[in-house]
C-alpha positions in Angstrom: -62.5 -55.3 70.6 -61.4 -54.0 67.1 -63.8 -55.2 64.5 -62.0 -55.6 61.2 -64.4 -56.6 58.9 -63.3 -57.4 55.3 -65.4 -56.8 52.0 -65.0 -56.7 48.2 -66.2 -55.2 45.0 -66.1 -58.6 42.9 -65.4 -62.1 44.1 -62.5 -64.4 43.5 -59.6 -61.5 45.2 -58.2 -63.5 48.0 -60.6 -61.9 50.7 -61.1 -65.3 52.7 -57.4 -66.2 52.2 -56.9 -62.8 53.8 -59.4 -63.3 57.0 -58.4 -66.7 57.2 -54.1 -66.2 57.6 -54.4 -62.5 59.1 -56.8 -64.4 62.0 -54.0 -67.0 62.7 -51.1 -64.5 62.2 -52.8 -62.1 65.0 -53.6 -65.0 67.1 -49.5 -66.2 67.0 -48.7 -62.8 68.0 -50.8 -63.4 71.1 -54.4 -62.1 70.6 -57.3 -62.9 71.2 -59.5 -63.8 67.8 -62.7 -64.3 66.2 -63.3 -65.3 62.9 -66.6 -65.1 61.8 -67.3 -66.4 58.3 -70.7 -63.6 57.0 -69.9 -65.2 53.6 -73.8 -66.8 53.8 -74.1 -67.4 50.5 -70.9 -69.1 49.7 -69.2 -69.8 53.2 -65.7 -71.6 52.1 -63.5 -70.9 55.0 -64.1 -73.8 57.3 -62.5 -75.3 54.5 -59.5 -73.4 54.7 -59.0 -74.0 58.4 -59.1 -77.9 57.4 -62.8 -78.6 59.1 -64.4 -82.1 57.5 -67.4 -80.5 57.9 -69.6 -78.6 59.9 -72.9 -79.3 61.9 -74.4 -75.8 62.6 -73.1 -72.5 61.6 -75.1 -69.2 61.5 -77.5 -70.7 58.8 -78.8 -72.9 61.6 -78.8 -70.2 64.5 -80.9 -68.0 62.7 -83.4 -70.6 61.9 -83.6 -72.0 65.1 -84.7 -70.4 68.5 -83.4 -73.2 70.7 -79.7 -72.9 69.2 -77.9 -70.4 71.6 -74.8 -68.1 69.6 -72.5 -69.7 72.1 -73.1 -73.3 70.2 -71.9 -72.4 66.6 -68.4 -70.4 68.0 -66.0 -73.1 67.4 -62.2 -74.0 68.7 -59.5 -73.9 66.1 -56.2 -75.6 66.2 -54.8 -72.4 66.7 -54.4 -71.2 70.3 -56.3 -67.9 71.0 -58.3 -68.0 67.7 -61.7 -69.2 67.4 -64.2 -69.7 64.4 -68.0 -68.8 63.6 -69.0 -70.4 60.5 -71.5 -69.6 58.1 -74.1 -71.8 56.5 -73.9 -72.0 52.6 -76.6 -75.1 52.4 -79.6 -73.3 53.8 -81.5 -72.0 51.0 -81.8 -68.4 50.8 -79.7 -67.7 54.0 -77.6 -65.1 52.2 -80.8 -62.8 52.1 -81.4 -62.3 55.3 -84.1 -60.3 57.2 -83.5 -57.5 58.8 -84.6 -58.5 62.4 -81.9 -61.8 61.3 -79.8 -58.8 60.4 -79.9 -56.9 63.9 -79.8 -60.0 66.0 -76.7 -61.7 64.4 -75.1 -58.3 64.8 -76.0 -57.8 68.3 -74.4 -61.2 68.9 -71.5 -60.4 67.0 -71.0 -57.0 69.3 -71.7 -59.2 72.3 -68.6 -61.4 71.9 -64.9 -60.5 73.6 -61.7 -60.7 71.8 -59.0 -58.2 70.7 -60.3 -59.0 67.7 -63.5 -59.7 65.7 -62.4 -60.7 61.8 -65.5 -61.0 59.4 -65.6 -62.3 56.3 -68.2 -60.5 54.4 -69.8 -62.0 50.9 -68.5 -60.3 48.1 -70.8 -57.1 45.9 -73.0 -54.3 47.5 -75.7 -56.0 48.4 -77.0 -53.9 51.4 -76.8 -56.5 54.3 -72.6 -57.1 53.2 -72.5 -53.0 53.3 -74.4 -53.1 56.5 -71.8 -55.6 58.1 -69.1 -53.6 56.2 -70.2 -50.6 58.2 -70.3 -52.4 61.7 -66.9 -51.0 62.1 -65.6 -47.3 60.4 -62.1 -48.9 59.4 -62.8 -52.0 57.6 -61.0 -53.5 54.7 -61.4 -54.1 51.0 -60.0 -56.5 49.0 -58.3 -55.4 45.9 -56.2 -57.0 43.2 -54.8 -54.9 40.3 -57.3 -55.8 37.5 -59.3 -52.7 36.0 -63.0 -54.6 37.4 -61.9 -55.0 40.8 -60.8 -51.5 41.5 -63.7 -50.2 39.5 -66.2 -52.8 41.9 -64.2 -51.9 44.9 -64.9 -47.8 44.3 -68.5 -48.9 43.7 -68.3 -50.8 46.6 -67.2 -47.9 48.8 -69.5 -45.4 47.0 -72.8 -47.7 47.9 -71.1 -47.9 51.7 -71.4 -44.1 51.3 -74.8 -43.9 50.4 -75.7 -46.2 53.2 -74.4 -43.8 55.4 -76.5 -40.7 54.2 -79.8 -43.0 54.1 -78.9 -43.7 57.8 -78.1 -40.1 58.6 -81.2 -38.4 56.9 -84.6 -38.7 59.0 -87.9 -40.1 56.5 -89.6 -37.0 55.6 -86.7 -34.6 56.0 -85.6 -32.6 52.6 -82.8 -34.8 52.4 -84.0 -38.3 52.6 -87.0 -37.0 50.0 -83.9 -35.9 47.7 -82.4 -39.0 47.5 -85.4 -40.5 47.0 -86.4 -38.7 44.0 -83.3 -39.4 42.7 -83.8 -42.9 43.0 -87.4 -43.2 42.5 -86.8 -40.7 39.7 -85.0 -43.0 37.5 -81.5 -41.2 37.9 -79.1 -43.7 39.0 -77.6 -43.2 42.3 -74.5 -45.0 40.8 -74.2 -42.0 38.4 -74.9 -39.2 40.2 -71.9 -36.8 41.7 -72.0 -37.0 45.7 -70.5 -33.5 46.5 -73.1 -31.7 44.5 -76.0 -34.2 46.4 -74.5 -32.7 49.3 -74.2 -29.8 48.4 -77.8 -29.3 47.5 -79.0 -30.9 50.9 -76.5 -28.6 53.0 -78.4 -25.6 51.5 -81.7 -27.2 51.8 -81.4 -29.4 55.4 -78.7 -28.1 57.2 -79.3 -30.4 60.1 -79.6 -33.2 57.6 -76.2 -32.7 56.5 -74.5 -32.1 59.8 -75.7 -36.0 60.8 -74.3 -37.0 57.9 -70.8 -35.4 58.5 -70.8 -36.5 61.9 -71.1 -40.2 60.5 -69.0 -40.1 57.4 -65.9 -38.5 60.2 -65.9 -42.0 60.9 -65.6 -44.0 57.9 -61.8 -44.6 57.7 -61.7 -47.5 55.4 -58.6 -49.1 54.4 -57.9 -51.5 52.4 -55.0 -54.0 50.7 -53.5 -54.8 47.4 -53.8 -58.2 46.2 -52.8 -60.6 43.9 -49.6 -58.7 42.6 -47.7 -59.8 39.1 -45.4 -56.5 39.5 -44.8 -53.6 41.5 -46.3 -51.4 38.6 -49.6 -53.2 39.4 -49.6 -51.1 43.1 -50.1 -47.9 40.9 -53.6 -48.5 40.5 -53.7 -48.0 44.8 -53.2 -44.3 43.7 -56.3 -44.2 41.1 -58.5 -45.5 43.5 -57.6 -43.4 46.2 -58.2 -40.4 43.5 -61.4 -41.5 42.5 -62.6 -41.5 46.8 -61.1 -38.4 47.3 -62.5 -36.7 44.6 -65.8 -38.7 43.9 -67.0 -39.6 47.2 -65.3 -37.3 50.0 -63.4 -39.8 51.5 -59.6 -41.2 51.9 -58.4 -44.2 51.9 -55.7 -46.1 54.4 -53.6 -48.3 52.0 -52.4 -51.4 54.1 -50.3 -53.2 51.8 -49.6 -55.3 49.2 -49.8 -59.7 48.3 -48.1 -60.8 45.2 -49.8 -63.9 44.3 -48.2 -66.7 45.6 -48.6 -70.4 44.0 -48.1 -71.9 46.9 -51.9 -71.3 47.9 -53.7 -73.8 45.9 -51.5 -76.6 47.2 -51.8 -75.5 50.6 -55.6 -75.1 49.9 -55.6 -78.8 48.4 -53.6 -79.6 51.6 -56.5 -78.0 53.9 -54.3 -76.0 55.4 -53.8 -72.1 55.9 -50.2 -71.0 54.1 -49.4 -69.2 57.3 -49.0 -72.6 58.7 -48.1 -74.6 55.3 -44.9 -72.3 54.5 -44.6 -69.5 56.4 -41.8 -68.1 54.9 -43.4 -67.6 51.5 -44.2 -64.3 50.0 -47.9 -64.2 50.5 -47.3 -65.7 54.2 -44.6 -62.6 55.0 -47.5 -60.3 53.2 -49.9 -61.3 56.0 -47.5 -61.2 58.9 -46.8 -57.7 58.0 -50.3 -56.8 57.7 -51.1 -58.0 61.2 -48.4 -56.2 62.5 -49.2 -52.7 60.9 -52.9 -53.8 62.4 -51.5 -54.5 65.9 -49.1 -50.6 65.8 -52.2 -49.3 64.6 -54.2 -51.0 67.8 -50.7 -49.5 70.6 -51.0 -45.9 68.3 -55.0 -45.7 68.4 -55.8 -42.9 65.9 -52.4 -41.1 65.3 -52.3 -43.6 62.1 -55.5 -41.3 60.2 -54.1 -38.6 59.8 -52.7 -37.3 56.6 -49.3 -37.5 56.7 -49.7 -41.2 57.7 -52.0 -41.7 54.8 -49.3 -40.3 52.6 -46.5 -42.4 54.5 -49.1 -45.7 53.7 -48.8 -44.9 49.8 -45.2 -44.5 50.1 -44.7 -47.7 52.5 -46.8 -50.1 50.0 -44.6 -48.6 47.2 -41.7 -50.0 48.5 -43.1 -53.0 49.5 -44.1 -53.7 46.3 -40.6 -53.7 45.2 -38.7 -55.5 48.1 -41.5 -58.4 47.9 -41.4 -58.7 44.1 -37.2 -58.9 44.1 -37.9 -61.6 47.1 -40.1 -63.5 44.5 -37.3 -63.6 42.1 -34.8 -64.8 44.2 -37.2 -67.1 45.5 -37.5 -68.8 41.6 -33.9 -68.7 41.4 -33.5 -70.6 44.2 -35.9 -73.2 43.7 -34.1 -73.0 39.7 -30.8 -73.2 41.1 -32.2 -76.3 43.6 -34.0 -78.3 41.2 -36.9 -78.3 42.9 -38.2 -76.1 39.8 -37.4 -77.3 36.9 -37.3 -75.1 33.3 -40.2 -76.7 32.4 -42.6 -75.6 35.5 -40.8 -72.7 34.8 -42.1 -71.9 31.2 -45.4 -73.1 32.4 -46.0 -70.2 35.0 -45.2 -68.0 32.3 -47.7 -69.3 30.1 -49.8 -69.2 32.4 -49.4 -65.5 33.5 -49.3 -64.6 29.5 -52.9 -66.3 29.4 -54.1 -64.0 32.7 -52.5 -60.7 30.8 -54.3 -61.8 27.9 -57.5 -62.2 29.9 -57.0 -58.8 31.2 -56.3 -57.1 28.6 -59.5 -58.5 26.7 -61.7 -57.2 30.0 -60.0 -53.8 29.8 -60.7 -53.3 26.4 -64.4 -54.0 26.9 -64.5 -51.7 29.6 -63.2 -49.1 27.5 -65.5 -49.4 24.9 -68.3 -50.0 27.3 -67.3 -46.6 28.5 -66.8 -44.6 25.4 -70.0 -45.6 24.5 -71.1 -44.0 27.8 -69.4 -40.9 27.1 -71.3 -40.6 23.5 -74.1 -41.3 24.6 -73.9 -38.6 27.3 -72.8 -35.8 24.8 -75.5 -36.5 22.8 -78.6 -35.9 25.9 
């Protein structure tokens, strides 16, 4: 069973639209699928599939003995795909236990499919990175904005840390390091990783050779979403910089999804897009994505090695480019039709104008947030 699950830095970057269309997409192409919404705290995709409403999810398993996992694992319209959802009612269900933890996770292990899809809540939370970290090759959500890339690194570098706290025994040199870091008052969020390793090769060899062994397989890869342009795809190649250099690790880039209006009147219509108009941009985006997942699945792990990685870059590069001249013809047509008139015309731009304004107001107080950083820094 390939586990795929599929995180985020910050909420509100298409991560459930993702799970949700990727699930059926696999599922059309003849697998065997299990969507399993870990979104505790705000589940939503039962209402993307077009469920009414739901009776028991794994809010209720959790919190009651007699339920058995079987019960909450639901049939889908879609042949070969089935849903477990989550349970956003039940007061503080999105903080779970850790014996809640290890038992939904044994279950979710337990289950057979060619493919296990989870929808993970969104921030670094250490149950979501503990979920994130049930497989080595999961996904992150990304969309071009400066806060998402920035929460997605952060996301990753808090995945990393999860891995050395796992790795290190209590009492060794290592796990006492990085807890005098933290109990210490130095941030871990601050600190430089390959000089924390560094230090505990020296001082815990053994320490540090778990640690290698487990970070070998963190492969994480993750997609581009949310596109205006292809110049928005550049900010792939900053993040990958920023892993490599920062935290030891590269990334897999998987693609890109322009944003696609389409989605919020399928939403509104309770229906995936895959199945509302699957011939749209976004709906090609996916059908792509599940086929790079299901080569990746027939070529096991020729696709991690560098020149793949490399080959990824260049692959979403040109993606970017064929899918945003596709959107343009796309308007054209619907111009050219009537079905989009001049007027719904100049109201997408405005729209999009009042976004890049948005941005551009965020970025600039990020950059002043982080100049201030940097003054503050030369002057300790």
């Amino acid at each position: 069973m390939q586990i795929l699950p599929i995180g985020s830095g910050k909420g509100g970057v298409g991560k459930s639209v993702i799970a949700t269309n990727l699930s059926i997409a696999l599922s059309q192409a003849g697998k065997k699928v299990i969507l399993a919404d870990l979104d505790l705290g705000g589940s939503n995709i039962h209402t993307i599939l077009g469920f009414r409403s739901i009776d028991r999810g794994i809010g209720t398993f959790l919190n009651n003995s007699r339920i058995n996992f079987a019960e909450i694992i639901l049939e889908t319209d879609y042949d070969g795909m089935k849903f477990i959802p989550g349970d956003a009612e039940i007061p503080g269900i999105a903080n779970l236990k850790v014996y809640q933890k290890k038992k939904l996770i044994k279950n979710l292990l337990s289950l057979e499919a060619d493919y296990l899809i989870m929808d993970l809540a969104s921030g670094t939370h250490f149950n979501t990175v503990d979920f994130f970290l049930v497989s080595g090759t999961g996904f992150i959500a990304v969309t071009p904005s400066l806060t998402s890339v920035l929460n997605a690194y952060l996301f990753l570098k808090n995945s990393v840390f999860r891995i050395m706290y796992s790795s290190f025994p209590k009492k060794s040199k290592a796990y006492n390091y990085i807890e005098e870091l933290r109990v210490g008052g130095a941030s871990l969020q601050k600190v430089y990783i390959p000089q924390i390793l560094a230090r505990i090769k020296e001082d815990d060899p053994e320490s540090y050779r778990i640690f290698l062994e487990k970070i070998a397989n963190f492969r994480p890869r993750f997609v581009m979403n949310m596109l205006e342009d292809p110049k928005d795809d550049e900010k792939a190649k900053k993040l990958r910089r920023s892993c490599k250099e920062y935290l030891g690790i590269d990334l897999q880039h998987m693609g890109v999804i322009y944003r696609d209006d389409l989605q919020d009147i399928a939403l509104s219509s309770r229906l995936p897009i895959i199945i509302y108009k699957p011939n749209s941009i976004l709906s090609q985006a996916i059908y792509r994505l599940a086929d790079k997942l299901i080569q990746c699945e027939i070529d096991n792990d020729g696709l991690f090695n560098l020149q793949n990685f490399e080959q990824s870059y260049l692959n979403a590069e040109m993606e970017a480019e064929v899918d945003f001249q596709s959107k343009i013809d796309y308007i054209e047509e619907l111009l050219h039709s009537g079905a989009l008139t001049m007027g719904d015309l100049v109201e997408i731009i405005k729209s999009q104008q009042f976004e890049l304004g948005q941005l551009k107001r965020e970025n600039q107080l990020i950059k002043t947030k982080l100049t201030k950083a940097i003054k503050e820094g030369f002057r300790l």
